[in-house]
C-alpha positions as CSV (number, residue, x, y, z in Angstrom):
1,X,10.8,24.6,-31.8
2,X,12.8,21.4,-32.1
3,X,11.1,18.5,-31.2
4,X,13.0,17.6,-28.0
5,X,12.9,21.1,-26.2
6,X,10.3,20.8,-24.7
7,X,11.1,18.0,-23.0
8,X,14.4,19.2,-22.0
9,X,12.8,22.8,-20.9
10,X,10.3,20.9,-18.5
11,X,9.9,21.8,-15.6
12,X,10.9,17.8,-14.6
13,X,13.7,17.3,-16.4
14,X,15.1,20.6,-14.8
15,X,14.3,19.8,-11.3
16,X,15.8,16.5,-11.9
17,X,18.9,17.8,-13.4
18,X,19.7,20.3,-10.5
19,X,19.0,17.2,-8.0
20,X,21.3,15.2,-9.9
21,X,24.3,17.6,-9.8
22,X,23.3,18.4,-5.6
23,X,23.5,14.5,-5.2
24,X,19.9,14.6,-3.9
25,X,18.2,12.4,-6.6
26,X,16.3,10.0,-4.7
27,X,14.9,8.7,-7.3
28,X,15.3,5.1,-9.4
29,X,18.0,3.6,-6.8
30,X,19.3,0.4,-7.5
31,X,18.5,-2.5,-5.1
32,X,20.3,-5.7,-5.4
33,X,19.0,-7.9,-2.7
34,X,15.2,-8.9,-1.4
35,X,13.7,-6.3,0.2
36,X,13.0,-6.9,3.7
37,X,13.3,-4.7,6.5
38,X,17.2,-4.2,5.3
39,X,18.3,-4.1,1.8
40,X,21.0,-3.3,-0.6
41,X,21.1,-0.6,-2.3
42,X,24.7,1.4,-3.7
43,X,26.5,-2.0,-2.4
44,X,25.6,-0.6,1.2
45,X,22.7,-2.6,3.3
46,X,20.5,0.1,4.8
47,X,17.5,0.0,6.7
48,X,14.5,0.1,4.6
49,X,11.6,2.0,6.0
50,X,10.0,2.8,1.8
51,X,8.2,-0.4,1.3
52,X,4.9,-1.4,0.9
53,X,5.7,-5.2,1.9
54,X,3.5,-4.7,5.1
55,X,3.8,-8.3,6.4
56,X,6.9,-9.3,5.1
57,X,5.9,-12.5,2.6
58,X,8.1,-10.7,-0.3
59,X,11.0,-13.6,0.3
60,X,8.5,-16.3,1.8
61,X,10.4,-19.5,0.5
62,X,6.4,-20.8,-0.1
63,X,5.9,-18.0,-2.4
64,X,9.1,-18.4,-3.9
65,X,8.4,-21.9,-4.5
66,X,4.8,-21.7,-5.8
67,X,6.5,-19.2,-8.6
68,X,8.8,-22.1,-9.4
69,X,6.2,-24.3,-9.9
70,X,3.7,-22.1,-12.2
71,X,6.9,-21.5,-14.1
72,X,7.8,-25.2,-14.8
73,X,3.6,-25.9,-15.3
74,X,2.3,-23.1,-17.6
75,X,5.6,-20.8,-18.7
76,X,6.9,-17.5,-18.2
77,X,3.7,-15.6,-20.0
78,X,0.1,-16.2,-21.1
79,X,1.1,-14.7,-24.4
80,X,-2.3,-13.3,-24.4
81,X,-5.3,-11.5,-22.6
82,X,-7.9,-12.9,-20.5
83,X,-10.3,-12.5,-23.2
84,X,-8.8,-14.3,-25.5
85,X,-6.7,-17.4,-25.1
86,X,-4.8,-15.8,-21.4
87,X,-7.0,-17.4,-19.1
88,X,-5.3,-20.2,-16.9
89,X,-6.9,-22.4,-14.5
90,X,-4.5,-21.0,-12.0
91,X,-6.3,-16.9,-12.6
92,X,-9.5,-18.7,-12.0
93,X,-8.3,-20.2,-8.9
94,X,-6.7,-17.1,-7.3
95,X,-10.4,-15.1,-8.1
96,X,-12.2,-17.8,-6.7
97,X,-10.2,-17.6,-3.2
98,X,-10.3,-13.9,-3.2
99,X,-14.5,-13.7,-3.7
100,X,-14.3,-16.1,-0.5
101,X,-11.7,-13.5,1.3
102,X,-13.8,-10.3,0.3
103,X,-17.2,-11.4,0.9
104,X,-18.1,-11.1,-3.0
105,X,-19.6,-12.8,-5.7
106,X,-17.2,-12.7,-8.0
107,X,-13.6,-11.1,-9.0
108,X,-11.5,-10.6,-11.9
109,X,-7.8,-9.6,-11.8
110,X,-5.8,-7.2,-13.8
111,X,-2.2,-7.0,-14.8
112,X,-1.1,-4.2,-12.7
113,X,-3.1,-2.6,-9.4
114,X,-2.9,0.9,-11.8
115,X,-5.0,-0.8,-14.5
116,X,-7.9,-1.9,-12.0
117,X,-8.8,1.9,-11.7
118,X,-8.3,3.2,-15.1
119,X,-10.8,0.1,-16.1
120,X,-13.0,-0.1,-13.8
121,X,-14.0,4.0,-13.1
122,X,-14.5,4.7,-17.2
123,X,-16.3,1.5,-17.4
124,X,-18.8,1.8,-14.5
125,X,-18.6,5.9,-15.0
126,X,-19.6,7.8,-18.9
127,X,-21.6,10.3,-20.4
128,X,-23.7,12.1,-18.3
129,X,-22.7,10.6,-15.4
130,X,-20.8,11.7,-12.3
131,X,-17.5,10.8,-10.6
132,X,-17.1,11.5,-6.6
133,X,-13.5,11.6,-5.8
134,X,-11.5,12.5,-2.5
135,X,-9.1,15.1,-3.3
136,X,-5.7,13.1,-2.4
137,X,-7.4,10.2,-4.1
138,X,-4.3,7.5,-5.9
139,X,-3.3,9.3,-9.6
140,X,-4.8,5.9,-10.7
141,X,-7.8,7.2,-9.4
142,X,-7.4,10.4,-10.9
143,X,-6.2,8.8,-14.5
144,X,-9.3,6.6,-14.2
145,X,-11.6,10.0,-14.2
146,X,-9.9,11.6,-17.0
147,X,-10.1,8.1,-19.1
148,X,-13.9,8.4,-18.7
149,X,-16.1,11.2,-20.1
150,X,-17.9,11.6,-16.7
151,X,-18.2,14.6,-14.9
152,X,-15.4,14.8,-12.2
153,X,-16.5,16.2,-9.0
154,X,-13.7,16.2,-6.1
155,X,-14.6,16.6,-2.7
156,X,-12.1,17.8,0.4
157,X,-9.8,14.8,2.0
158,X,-12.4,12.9,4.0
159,X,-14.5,15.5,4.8
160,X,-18.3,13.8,4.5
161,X,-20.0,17.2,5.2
162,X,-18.4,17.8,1.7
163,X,-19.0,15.0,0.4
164,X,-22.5,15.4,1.2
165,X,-23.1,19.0,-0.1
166,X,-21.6,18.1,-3.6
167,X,-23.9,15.0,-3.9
168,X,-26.9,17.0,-2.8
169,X,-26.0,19.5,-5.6
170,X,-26.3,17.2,-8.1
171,X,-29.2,15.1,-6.6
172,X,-31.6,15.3,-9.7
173,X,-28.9,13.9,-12.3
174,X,-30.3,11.3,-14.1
175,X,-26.7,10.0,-14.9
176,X,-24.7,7.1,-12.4
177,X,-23.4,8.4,-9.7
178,X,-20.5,6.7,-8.3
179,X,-18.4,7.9,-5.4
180,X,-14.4,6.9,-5.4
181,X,-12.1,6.2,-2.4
182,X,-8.5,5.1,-1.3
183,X,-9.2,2.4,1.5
184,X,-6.3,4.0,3.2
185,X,-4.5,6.9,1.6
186,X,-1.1,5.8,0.2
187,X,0.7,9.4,1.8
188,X,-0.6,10.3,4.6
189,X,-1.4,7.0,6.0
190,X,-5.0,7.5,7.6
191,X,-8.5,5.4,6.9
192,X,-10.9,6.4,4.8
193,X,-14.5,7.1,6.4
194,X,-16.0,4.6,4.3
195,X,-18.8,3.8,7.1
196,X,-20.3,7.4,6.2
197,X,-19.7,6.9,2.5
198,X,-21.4,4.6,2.3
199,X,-24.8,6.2,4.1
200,X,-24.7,8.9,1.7
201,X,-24.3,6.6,-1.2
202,X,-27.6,5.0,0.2
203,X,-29.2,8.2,0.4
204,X,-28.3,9.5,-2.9
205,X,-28.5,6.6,-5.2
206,X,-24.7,6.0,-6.0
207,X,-22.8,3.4,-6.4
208,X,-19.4,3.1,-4.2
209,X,-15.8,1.8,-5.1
210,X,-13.1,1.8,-2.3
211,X,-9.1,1.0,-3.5
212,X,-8.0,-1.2,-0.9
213,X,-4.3,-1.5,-2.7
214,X,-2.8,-0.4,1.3
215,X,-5.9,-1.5,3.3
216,X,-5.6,-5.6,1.9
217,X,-3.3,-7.7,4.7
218,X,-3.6,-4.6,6.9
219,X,-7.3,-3.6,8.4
220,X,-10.0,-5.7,8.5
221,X,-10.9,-9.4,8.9
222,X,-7.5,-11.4,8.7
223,X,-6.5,-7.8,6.4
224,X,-9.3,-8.3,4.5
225,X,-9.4,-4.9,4.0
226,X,-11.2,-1.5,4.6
227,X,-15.2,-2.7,4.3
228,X,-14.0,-5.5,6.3
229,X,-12.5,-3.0,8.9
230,X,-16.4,-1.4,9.4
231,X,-18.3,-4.5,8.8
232,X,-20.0,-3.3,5.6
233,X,-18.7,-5.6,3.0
234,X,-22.5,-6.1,2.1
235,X,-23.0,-2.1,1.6
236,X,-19.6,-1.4,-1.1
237,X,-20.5,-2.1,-4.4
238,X,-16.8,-2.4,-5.5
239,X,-14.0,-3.7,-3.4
240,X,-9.9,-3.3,-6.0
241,X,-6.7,-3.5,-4.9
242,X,-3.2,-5.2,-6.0
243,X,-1.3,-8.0,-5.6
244,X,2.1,-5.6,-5.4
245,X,1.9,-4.9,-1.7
246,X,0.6,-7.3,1.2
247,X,0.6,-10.1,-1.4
248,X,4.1,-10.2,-2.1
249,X,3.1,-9.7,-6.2
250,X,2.4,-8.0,-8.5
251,X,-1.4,-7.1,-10.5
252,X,-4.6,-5.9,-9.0
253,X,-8.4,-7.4,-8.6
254,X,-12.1,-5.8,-8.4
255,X,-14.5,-7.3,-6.8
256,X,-18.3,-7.2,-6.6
257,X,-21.7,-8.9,-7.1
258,X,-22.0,-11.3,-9.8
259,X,-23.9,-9.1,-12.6
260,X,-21.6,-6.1,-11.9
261,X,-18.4,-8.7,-12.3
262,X,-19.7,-9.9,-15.7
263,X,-20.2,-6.2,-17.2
264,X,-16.9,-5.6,-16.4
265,X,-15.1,-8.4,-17.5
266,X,-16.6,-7.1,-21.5
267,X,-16.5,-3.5,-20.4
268,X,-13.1,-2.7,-18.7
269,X,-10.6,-2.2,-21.7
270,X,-8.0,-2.5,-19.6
271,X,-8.2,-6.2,-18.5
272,X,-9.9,-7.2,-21.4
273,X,-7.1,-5.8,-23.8
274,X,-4.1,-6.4,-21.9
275,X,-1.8,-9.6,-21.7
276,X,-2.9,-11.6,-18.5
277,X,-0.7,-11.9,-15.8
278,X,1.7,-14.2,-15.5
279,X,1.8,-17.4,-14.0
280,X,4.4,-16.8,-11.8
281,X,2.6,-13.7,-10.3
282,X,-0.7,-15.2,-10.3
283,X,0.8,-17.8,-7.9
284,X,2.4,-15.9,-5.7
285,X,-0.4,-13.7,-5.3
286,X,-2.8,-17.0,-4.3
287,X,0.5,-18.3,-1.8
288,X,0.5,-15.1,-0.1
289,X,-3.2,-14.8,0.5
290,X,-3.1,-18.5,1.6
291,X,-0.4,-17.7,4.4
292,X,-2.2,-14.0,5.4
293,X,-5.3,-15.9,6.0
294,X,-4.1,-18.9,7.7
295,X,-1.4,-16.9,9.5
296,X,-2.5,-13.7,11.7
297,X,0.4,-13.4,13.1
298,X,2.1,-11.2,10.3
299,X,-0.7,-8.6,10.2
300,X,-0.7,-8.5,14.4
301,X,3.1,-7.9,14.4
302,X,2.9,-5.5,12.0
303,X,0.3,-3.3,14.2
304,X,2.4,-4.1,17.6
305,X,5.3,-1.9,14.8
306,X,2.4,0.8,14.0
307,X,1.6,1.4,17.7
308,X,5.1,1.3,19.1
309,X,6.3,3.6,16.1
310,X,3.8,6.7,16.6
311,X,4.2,6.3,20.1
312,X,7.8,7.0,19.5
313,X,7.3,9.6,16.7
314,X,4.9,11.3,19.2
315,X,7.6,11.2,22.2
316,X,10.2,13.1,19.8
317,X,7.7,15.6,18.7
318,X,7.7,14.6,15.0
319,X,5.0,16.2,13.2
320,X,3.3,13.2,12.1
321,X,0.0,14.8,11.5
322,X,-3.2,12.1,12.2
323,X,-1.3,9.0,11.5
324,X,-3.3,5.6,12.0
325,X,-1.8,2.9,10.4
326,X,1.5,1.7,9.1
327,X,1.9,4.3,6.5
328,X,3.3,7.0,8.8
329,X,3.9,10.6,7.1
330,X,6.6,12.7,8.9
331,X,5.7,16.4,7.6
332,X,8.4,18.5,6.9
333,X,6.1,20.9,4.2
334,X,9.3,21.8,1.6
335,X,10.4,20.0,-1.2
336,X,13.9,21.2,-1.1
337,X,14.1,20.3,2.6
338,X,12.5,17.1,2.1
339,X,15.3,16.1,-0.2
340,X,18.0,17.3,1.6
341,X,16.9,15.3,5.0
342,X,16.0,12.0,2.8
343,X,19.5,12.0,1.4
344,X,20.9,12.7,5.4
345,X,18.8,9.6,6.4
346,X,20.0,7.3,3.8
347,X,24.2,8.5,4.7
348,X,22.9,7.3,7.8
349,X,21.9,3.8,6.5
350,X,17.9,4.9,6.8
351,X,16.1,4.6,3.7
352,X,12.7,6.5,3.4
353,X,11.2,7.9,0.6
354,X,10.4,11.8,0.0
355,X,7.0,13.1,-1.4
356,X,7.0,16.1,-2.8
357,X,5.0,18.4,-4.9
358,X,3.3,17.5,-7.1
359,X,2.6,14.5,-5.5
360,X,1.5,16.3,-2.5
361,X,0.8,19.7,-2.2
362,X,4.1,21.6,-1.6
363,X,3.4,22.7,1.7
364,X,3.0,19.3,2.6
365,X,5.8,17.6,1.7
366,X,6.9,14.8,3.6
367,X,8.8,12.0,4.3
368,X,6.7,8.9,4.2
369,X,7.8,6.3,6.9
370,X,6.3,2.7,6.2
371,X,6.5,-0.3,8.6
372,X,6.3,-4.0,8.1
373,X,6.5,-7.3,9.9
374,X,9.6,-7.9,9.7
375,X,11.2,-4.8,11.6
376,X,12.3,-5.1,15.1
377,X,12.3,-2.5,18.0
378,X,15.9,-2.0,17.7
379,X,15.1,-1.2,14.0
380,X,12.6,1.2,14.6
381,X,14.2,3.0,17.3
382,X,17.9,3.7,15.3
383,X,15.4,4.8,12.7
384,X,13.3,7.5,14.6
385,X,15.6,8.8,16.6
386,X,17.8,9.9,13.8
387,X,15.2,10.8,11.9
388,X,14.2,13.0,15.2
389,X,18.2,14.6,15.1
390,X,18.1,15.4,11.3
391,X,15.0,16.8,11.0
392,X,15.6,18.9,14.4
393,X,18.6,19.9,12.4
394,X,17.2,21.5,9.9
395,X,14.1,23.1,12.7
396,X,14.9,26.7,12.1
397,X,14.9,26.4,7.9
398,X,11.5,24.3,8.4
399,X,10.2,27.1,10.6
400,X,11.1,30.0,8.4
401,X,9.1,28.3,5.5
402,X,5.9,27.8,7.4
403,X,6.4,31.6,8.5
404,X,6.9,32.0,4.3
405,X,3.5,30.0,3.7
């Protein structure tokens, strides 16, 4: 076999091909403007309901100007890891405000929210131990597991009776246990039960780690995240998350008590062998979290969006399934059919982003409809009720397939 075919024969590149010639590629758009709740993209502004800047501070002229500054004090780039000579006052600064703002000891930040998980879990997780993980877990998550040589035991979405059983199976392991959650899940939008998590943790020894990369600036204590939404900050061992949502950055953090901080700061190979991040990053990061905490106001306009939203999602009968926050999945359960409507809604200046297999299972395919600060009404209704019309559209094809399944 020639060295290339089987990446030409993949099932990807195929898929991607026939999407390409349909003019359904959603994929790798160009956007040439900030992204706020309109952007450019194709030289046409459209509104953009596919971001993860929940309370709009992407464009903040503070953050924009505290990048400046880093740049003109310290450079473009660390030229080197944390461990070695990549460690700026500025990192220290930014971990030392974020401790205050989780409730934790201590913190250490990564380069990208993707490396916090596949550092942390096969430091903290190795032989003979076990890994607790909720089935539509991040693929960070799911990365992390296969990077360590724990046993990987998945339990069904946020189901604790589940959860429960599979620890109790293996209650007489001698290894680390450690039980691994999305805050809030990245597709379908809802909370994890991390109250009850955490009780079983108790009860069976384990040590718990919660990904608050969607939960930070959006539930809990000024956003301060999904331990902060129950009041148990003092019951999660490990709080991550990233800089490349709420905070208007990009990187990631874990946070913790002091001792479990300093192991991983020599044990997690992935911040101690990668170039820090860069100044510029590292302050916007601290700029954002300065405004979100000083500032409610962001995160409360942001829920007054949530609430108005699914009410009107709800009024046109969208299947929305149990959505809860500002992650709000509209189900359509095809890939094809996903596609087609996504490409529909962006004609129409409405930019949303399919999920499709493998991403999510295939009869679960969706659109996933995300809301920030900076939307208005007006916004919100043009968007729903044509997403309403083209999905009702398409009713009769979306019914035959659920018949199918």
């Amino acid at each position: 076999m020639n060295r290339y075919d089987f990446v030409k024969n993949s099932g990807l590149v195929i898929q991607a091909k026939l999407l390409k010639e349909a003019e359904m590629y959603p994929f790798f758009r160009p956007i040439s403007s900030p992204q706020s709740s309109t952007t450019i993209i194709g030289g046409k502004e459209v509104l953009m309901f596919g971001s993860n800047n929940y309370l709009g501070l992407n464009n903040h002229p503070k953050i924009k100007e505290a990048a400046e500054n880093a740049i003109k004090k310290y450079g473009t780039s660390c030229t080197g890891s944390r461990f070695m000579n990549g460690t700026l006052d500025l990192h220290l600064e930014l971990e030392n405000e974020l401790a205050d703002f989780l409730g934790k000891d201590g913190v250490i930040i990564f380069p990208t929210g993707f490396q916090v998980n596949t550092g942390v879990i096969p430091a903290m997780a190795g032989k003979d131990d076990l890994i607790f993980v909720d089935e539509l877990n991040h693929a960070s998550i799911l990365d992390g597991c296969q990077m360590s040589i724990a046993q990987r035991v998945k339990y069904r979405h946020n189901n604790m009776l589940d959860l429960s059983r599979r620890l109790n199976r293996f209650k007489d392991s001698q290894g680390t246990k450690l039980i691994v959650t999305d805050g809030i899940f990245s597709m379908d939008g809802d909370i994890a039960k991390l109250d009850q998590i955490v009780e079983h943790a108790r009860r069976y020894d384990a040590f718990t780690f919660v990904d608050c990369a969607h939960a930070i600036g959006v539930i809990g204590d000024h956003g301060a995240g999904t331990a902060s939404h129950y009041g148990i900050t003092n019951k999660v061992d490990l709080i991550g998350g990233t800089f490349s949502k709420s905070l208007a950055s990009v990187g990631g953090f874990v946070a913790g008590n002091k001792d479990i901080i300093e192991f991983l700061s020599h044990a997690s190979r992935t911040y101690m062998f990668s170039a820090s991040l860069p100044p510029a990053s590292t302050a916007s990061a601290l700029q954002a979290l300065r405004l979100m905490r000083a500032d409610d106001s962001y995160r409360l306009k942001l829920w007054s969006n949530t609430r108005y939203a699914i009410r009107l999602m709800r009024e046109h009968d969208l299947d929305i399934g149990m959505a809860e926050t500002p992650i709000i999945p509209v189900y359509i359960r095809d890939s094809i059919l996903t596609f087609r409507i996504a490409k529909k809604l962006l004609d129409k200046g409405i930019y949303v982003n399919p999920v499709v297999a493998p991403g999510v299972k295939e009869n679960e395919a969706l659109l996933r409809f995300s809301l920030t600060a900076k939307h208005t009404k007006e916004q919100i209704e043009f968007a729903i009720e044509n997403i309403s019309k083209v999905v009702k559209s398409y009713e009769h094809h979306i019914k035959e397939e659920l018949v199918c399944q």
